[in-house]
C-alpha positions in Angstrom: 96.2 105.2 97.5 95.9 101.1 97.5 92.6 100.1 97.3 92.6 96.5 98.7 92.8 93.4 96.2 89.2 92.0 95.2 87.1 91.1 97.5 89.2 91.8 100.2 87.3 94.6 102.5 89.2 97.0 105.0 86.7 97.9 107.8 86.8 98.8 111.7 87.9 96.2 113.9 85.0 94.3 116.2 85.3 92.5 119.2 84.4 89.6 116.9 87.7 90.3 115.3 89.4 89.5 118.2 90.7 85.8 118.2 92.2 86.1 114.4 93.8 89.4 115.2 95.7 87.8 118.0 96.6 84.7 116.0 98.0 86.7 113.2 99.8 88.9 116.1 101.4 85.5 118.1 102.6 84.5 114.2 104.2 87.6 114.1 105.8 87.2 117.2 106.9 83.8 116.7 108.6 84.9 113.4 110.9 87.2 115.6 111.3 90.0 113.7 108.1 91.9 114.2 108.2 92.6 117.4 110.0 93.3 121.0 106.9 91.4 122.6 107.1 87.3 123.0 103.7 86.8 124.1 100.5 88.2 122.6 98.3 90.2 124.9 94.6 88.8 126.0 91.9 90.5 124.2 91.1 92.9 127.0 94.7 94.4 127.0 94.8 94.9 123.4 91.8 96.6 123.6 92.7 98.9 126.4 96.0 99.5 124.9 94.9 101.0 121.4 92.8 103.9 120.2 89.3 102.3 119.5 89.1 104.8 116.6 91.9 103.9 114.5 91.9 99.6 114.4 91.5 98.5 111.1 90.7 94.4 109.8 91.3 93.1 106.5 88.9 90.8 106.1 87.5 88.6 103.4 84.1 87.3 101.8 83.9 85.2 104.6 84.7 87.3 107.2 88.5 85.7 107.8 91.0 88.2 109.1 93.8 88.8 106.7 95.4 91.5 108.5 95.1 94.4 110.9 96.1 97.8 112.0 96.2 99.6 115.1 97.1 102.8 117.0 98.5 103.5 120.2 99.2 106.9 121.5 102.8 107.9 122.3 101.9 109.8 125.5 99.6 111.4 127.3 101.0 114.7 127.4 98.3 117.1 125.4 101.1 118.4 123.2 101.5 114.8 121.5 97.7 114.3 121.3 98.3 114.0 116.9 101.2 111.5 117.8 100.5 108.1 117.7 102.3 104.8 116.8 101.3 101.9 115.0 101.3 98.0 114.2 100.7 96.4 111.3 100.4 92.5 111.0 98.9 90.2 108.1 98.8 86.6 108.3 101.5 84.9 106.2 99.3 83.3 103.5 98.1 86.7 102.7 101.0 88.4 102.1 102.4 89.7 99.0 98.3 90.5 97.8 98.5 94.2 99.0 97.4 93.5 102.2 99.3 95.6 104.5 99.2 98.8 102.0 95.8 99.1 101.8 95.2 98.6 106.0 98.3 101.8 105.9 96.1 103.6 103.5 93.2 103.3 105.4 94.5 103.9 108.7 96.5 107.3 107.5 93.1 108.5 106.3 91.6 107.8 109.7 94.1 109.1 111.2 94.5 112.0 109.1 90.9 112.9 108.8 90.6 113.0 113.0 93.9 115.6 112.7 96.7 113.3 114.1 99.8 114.7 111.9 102.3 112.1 112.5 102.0 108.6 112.6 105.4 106.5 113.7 106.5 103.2 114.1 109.9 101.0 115.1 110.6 98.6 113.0 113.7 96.2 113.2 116.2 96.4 110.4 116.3 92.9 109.7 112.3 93.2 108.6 113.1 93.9 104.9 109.2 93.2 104.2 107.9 96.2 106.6 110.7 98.5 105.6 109.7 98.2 102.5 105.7 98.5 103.2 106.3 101.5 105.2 108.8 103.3 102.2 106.1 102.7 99.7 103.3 104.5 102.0 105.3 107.5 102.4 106.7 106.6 106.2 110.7 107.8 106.3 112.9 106.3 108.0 114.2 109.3 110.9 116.5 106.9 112.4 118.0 104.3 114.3 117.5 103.6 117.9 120.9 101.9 118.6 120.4 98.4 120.8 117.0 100.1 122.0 116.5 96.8 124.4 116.6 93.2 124.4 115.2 90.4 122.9 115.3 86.9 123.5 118.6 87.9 125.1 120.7 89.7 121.7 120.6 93.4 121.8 118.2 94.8 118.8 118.4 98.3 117.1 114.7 99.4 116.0 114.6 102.1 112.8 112.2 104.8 114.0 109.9 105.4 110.7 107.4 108.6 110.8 104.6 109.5 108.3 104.1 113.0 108.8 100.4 114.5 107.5 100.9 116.8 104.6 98.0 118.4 105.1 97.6 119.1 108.9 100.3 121.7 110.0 
């Protein structure tokens, strides 16, 4: 388990949340790597789009997003009701601090403790940094989704990484 660096707190995401979490999500997009998306959503559509259970901030002493976490289901078919997918996103000046494995380690417990068993994600080969992040929190890697669909014009493959819950079976 990663316990967040000092003073650095991992708590639910609020409304007043909002404006960093989409800031660190557009600089994610801009880097290119992170995401199929090339425009950050408004507030209301993240919010409608994600389980309001499961959104995590890493915030510190003063309250400044570092990073987030957030699930979406993957349908709404009652058989996948413990399948969800997830995003991860921290600011560039706060990474490398152990930012995203303690907002993973949190949101597995969440997710965990309200008996979702798997928790996937698609992450794009070229994103050494999340592959990485993902190996360490126990996500494998169950594929690759070959030239899964566009971006910025160049065909992208996306790994399909799954965390499944040891304990819920």
């Amino acid at each position: 388990m990663t316990a967040p660096p000092p003073g650095v707190r991992v708590v639910p995401m609020r409304p007043d949340h909002a404006e960093q979490v989409l800031a660190i999500y557009r600089r994610g997009i801009e880097e290119g790597d992170a995401t199929f998306e090339t425009t950050a959503p408004t507030w209301e559509e993240f919010d409608a789009a994600r389980l309001p259970d499961h959104r995590l901030s890493a915030v510190d002493p003063t309250g400044r997003v570092l990073g987030w976490t957030a699930v979406s289901p993957v349908s709404d078919r009652c058989a996948y009701t413990g399948v969800v997918e997830h995003s991860v996103y921290v600011h560039p000046e706060a990474r490398g601090r152990r930012i995203g494995s303690a907002l993973l380690t949190a949101l597995l417990a969440s997710t965990e403790a309200a008996g979702i068993w798997t928790v996937q994600s698609g992450v794009f080969p070229e994103n050494a940094a999340s592959l990485a992040l993902h190996h360490r929190a126990g996500f494998r890697t169950v594929g690759t989704r070959e030239r899964l669909a566009r971006h910025h014009g160049t065909w992208r493959d996306v790994l399909l990484l799954e965390h499944r819950s040891p304990r819920i079976t």
